[in-house]
ChimeraX commands (.cxc) that place a marker at each C-alpha (Angstrom):
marker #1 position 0.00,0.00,0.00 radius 0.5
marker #1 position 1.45,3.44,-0.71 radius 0.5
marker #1 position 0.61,6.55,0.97 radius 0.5
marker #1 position 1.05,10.00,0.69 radius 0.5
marker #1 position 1.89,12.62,2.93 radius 0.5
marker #1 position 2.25,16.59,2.76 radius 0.5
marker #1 position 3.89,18.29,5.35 radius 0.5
marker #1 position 1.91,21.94,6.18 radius 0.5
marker #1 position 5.05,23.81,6.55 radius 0.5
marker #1 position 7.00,23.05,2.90 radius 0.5
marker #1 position 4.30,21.26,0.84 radius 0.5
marker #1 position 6.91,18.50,0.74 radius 0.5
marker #1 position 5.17,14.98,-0.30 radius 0.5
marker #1 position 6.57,11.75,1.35 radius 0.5
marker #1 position 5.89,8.71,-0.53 radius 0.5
marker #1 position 5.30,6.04,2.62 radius 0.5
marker #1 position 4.16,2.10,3.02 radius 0.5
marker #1 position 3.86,-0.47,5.36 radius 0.5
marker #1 position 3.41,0.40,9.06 radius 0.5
marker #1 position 1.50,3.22,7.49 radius 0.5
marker #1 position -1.70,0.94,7.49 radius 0.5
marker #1 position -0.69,1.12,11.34 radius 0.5
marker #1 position -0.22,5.24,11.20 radius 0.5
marker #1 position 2.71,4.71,13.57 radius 0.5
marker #1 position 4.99,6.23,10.67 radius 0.5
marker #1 position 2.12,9.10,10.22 radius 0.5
marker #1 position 2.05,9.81,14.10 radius 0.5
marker #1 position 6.15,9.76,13.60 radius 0.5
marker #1 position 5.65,12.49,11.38 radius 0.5
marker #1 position 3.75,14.35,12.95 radius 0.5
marker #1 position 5.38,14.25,15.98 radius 0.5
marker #1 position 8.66,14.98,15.14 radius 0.5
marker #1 position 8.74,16.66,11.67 radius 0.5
marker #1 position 8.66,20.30,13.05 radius 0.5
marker #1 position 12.20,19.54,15.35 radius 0.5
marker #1 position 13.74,16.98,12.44 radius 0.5
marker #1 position 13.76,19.82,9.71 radius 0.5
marker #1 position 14.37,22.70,11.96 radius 0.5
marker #1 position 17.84,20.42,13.08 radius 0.5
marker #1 position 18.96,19.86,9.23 radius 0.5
marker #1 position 18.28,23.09,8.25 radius 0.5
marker #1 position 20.06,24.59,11.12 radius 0.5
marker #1 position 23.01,21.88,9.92 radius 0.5
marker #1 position 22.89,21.90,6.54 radius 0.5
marker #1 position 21.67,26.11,6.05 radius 0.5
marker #1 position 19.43,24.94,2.87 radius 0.5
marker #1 position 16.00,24.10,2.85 radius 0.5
marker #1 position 15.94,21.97,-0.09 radius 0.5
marker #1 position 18.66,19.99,1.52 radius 0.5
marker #1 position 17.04,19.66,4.68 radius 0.5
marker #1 position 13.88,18.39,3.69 radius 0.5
marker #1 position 15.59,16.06,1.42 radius 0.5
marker #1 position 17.93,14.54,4.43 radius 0.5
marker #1 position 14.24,14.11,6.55 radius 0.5
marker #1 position 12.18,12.76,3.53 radius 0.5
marker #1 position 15.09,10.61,3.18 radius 0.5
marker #1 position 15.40,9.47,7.29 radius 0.5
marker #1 position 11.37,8.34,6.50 radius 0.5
marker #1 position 11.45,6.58,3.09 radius 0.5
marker #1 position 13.84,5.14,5.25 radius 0.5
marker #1 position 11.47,3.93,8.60 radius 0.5
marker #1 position 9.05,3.10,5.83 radius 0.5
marker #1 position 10.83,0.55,3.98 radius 0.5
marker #1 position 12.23,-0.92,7.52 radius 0.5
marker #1 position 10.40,-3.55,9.20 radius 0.5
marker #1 position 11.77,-2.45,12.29 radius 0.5
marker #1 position 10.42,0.76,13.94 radius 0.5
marker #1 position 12.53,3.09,15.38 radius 0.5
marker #1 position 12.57,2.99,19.43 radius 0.5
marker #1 position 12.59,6.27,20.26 radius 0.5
marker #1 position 12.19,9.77,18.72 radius 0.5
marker #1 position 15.48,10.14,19.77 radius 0.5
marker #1 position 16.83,8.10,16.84 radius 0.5
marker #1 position 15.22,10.41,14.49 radius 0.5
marker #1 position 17.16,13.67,15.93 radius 0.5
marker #1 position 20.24,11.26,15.58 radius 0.5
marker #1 position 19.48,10.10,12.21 radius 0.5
marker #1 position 19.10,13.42,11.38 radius 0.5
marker #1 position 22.46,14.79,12.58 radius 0.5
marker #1 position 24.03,11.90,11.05 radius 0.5
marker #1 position 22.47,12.16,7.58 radius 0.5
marker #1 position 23.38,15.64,7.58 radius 0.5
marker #1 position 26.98,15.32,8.97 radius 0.5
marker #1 position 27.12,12.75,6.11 radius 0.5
marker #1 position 26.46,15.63,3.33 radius 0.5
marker #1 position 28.50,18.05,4.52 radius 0.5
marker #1 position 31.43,15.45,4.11 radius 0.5
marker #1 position 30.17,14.49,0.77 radius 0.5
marker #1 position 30.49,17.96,-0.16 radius 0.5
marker #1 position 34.15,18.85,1.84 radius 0.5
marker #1 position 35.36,15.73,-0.46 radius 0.5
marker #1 position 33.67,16.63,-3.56 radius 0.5
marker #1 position 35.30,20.28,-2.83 radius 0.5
marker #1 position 38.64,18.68,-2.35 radius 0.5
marker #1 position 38.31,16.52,-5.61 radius 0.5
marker #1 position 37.72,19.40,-7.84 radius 0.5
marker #1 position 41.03,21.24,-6.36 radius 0.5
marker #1 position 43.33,18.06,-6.90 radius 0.5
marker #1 position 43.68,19.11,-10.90 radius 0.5
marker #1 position 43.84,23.11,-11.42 radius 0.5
marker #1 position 42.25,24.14,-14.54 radius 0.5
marker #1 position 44.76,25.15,-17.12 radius 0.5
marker #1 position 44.07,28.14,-18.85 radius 0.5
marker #1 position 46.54,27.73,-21.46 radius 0.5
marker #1 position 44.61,24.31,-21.97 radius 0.5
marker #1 position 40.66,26.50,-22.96 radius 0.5
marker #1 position 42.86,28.70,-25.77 radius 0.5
marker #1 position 43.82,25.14,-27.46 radius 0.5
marker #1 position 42.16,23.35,-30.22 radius 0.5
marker #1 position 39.77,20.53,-29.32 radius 0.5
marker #1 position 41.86,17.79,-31.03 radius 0.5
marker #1 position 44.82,19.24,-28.24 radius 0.5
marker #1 position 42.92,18.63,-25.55 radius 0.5
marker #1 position 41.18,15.37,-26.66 radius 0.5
marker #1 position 44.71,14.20,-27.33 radius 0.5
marker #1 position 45.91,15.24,-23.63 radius 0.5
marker #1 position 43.04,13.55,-21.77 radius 0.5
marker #1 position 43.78,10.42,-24.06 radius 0.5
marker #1 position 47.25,10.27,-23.09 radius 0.5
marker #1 position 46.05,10.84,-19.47 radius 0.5
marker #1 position 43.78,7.82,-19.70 radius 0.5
marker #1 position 46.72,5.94,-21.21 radius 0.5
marker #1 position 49.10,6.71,-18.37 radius 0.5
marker #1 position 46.94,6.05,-15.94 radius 0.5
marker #1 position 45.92,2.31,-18.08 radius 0.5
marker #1 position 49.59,1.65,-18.13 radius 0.5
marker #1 position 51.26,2.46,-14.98 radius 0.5
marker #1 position 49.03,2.76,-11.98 radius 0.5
marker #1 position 48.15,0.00,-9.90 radius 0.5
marker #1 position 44.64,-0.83,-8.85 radius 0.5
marker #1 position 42.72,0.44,-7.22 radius 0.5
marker #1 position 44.16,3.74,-8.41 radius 0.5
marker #1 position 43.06,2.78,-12.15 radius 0.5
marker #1 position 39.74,1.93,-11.05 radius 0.5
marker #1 position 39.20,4.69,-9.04 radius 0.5
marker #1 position 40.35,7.42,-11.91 radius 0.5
marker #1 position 38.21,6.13,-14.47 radius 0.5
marker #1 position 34.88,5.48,-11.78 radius 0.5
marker #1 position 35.56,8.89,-10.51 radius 0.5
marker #1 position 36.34,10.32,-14.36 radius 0.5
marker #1 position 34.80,8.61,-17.06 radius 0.5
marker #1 position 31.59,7.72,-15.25 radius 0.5
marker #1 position 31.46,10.91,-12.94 radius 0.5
marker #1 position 30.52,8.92,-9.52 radius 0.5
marker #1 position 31.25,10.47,-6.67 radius 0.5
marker #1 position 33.74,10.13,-3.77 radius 0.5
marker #1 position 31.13,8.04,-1.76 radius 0.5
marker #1 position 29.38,6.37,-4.61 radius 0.5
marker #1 position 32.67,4.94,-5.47 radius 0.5
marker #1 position 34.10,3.65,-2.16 radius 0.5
marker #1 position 30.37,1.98,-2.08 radius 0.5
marker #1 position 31.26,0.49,-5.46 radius 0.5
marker #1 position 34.53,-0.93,-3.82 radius 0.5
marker #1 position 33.67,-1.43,-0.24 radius 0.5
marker #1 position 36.02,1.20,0.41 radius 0.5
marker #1 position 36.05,3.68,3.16 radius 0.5
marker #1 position 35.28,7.44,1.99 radius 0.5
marker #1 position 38.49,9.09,3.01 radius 0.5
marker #1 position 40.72,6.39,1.85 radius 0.5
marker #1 position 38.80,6.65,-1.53 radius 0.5
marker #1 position 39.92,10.28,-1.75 radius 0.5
marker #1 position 43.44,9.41,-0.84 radius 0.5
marker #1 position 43.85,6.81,-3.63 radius 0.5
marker #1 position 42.43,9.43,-6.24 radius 0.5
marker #1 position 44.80,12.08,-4.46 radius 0.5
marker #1 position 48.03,10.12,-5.11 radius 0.5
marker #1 position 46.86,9.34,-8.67 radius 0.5
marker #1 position 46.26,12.26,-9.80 radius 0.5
marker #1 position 49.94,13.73,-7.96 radius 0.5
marker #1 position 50.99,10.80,-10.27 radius 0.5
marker #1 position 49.39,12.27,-13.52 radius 0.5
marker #1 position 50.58,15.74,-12.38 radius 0.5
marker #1 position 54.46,14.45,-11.97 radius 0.5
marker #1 position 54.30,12.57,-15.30 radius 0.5
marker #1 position 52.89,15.58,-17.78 radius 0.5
marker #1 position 54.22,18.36,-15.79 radius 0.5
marker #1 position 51.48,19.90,-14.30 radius 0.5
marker #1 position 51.38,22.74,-11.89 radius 0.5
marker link #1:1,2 radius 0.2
marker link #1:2,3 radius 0.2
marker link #1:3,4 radius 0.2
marker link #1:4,5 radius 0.2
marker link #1:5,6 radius 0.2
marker link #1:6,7 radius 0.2
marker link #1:7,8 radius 0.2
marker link #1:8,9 radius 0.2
marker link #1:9,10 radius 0.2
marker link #1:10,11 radius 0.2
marker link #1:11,12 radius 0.2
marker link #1:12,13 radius 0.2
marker link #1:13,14 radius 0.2
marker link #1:14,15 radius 0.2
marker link #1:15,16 radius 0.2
marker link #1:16,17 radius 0.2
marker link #1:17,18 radius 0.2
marker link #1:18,19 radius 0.2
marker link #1:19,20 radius 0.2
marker link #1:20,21 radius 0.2
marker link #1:21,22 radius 0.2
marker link #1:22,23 radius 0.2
marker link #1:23,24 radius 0.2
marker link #1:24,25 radius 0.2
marker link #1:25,26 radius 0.2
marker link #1:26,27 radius 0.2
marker link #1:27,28 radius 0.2
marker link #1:28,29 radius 0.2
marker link #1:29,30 radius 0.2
marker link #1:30,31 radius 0.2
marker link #1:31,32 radius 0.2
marker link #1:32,33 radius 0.2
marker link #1:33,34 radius 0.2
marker link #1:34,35 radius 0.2
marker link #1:35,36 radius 0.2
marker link #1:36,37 radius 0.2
marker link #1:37,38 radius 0.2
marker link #1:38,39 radius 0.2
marker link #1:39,40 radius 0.2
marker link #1:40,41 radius 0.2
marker link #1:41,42 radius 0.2
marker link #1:42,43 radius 0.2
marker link #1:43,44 radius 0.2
marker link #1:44,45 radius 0.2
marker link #1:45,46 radius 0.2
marker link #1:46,47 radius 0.2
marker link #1:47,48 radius 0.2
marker link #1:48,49 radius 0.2
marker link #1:49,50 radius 0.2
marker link #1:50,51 radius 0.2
marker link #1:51,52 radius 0.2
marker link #1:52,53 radius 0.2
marker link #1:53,54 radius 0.2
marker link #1:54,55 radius 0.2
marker link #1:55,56 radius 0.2
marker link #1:56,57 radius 0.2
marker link #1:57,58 radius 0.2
marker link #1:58,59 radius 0.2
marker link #1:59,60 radius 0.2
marker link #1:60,61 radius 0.2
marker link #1:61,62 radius 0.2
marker link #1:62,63 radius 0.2
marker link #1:63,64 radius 0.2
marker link #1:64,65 radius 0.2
marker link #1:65,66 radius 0.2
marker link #1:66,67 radius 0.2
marker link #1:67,68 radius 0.2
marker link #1:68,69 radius 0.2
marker link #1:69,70 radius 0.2
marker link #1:70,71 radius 0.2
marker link #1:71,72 radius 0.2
marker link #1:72,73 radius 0.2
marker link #1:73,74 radius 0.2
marker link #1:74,75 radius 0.2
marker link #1:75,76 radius 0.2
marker link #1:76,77 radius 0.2
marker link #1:77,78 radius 0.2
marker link #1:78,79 radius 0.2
marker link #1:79,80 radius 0.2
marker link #1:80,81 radius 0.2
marker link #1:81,82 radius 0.2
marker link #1:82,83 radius 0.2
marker link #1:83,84 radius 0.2
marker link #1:84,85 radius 0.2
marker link #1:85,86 radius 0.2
marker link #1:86,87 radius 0.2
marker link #1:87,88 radius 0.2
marker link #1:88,89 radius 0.2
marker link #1:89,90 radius 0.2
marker link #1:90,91 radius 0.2
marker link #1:91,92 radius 0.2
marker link #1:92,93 radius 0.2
marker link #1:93,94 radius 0.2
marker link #1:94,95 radius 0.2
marker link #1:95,96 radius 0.2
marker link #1:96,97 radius 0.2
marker link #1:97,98 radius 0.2
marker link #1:98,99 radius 0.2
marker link #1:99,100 radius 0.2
marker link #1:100,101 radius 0.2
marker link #1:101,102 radius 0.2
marker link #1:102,103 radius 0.2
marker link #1:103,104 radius 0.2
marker link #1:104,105 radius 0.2
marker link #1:105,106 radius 0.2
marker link #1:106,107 radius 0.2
marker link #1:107,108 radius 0.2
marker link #1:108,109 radius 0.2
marker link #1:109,110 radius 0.2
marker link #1:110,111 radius 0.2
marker link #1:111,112 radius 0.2
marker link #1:112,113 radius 0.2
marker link #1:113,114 radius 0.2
marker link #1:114,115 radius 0.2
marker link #1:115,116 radius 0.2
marker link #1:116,117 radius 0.2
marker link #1:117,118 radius 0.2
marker link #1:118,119 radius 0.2
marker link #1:119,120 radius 0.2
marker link #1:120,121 radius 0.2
marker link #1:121,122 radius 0.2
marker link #1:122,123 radius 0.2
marker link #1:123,124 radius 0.2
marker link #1:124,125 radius 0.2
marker link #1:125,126 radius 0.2
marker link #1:126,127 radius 0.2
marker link #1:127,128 radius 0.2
marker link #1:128,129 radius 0.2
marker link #1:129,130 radius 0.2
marker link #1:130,131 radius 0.2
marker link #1:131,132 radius 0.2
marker link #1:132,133 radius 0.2
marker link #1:133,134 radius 0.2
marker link #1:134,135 radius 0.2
marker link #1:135,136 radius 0.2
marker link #1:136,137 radius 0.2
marker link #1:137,138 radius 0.2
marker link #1:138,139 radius 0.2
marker link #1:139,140 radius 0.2
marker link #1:140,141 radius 0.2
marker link #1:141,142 radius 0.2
marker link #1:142,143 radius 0.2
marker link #1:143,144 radius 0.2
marker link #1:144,145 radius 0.2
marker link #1:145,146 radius 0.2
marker link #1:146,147 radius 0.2
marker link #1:147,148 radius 0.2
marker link #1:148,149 radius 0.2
marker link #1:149,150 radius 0.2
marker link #1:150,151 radius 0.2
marker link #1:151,152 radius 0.2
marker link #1:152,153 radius 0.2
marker link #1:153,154 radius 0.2
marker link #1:154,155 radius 0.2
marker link #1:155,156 radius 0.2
marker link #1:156,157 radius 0.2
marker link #1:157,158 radius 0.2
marker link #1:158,159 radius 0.2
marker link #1:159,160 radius 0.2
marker link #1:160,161 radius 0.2
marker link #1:161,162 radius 0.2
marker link #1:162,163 radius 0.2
marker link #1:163,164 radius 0.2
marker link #1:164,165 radius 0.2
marker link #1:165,166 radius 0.2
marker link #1:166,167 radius 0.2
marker link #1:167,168 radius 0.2
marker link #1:168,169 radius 0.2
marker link #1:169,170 radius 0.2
marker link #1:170,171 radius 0.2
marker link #1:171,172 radius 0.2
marker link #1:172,173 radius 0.2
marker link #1:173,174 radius 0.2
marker link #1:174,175 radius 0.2
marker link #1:175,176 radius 0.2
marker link #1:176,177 radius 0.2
marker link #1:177,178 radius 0.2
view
């Protein structure tokens, strides 16, 4: 059974089942929507973000078949969840500084440049090491994210983002980047 929920304050829907036919997720909601936004907003200083993180915490309950104990796990989940995007986003931050953009390289013809990143994607084939390789072209060619990719390898976040770090120091070294 699916059900539908609007919250007064945003006019945000939440798409819920199960232990709806119960209400226990609806009285949840109720409850403790008001102090679950107001935390991830205060957290996150975005609206849109916040109510995604709480949508999120309840799609969450909803698909469970385990209730949560207390509304004191929802505060937590919240502060968690949120904690969770602000590192997402300190990575993601960090990733786009490990390569400066070359402004030399936007004055050159396409066929340069498509040239360069081939070679780059060569290098990389040729002489790093896995997970390194992996990582570059996950992170590169099919644009996944810090976290998205250490889920992909049952890799830890950080150690992720210190893999692509020393590749792309590697890449740097090897065609004399600055």
């Amino acid at each position: 059974m699916s059900y539908s929920q609007t919250c007064p304050d945003t006019g945000c829907k939440f798409e819920l089942t199960d232990m709806l036919e119960h209400g226990y997720i609806e009285q949840l909601f109720r409850q403790n929507y008001s102090k679950m936004i107001h935390l991830a907003r205060v957290l996150l200083g975005n609206d849109g973000e916040a109510d995604d993180v709480v949508q999120e915490i309840f799609l969450r309950i909803a698909d469970s078949d385990i209730p949560p104990k207390s509304d004191n796990y929802l505060m937590v989940a919240v502060r968690n969840a949120c904690l969770n995007r602000i590192r997402q986003k300190q990575l993601h931050e960090k990733v786009k500084n490990l390569l400066p953009i070359d402004a030399d390289a936007d004055f050159q013809p396409i066929e340069k440049q498509q040239e360069r990143l081939e070679d780059i994607a060569a290098f990389v084939d040729g002489q790093m090491e896995e997970p390194h390789r992996s990582i570059f072209h996950l992170r590169f060619d099919e644009d996944l994210t810090i976290a998205d990719i250490a889920r992909r390898l049952g890799l830890n976040p950080n150690t992720t983002y210190k893999y692509l770090a020393q590749c792309m120091e590697h890449i740097r070294k090897h065609f004399n980047i600055h």
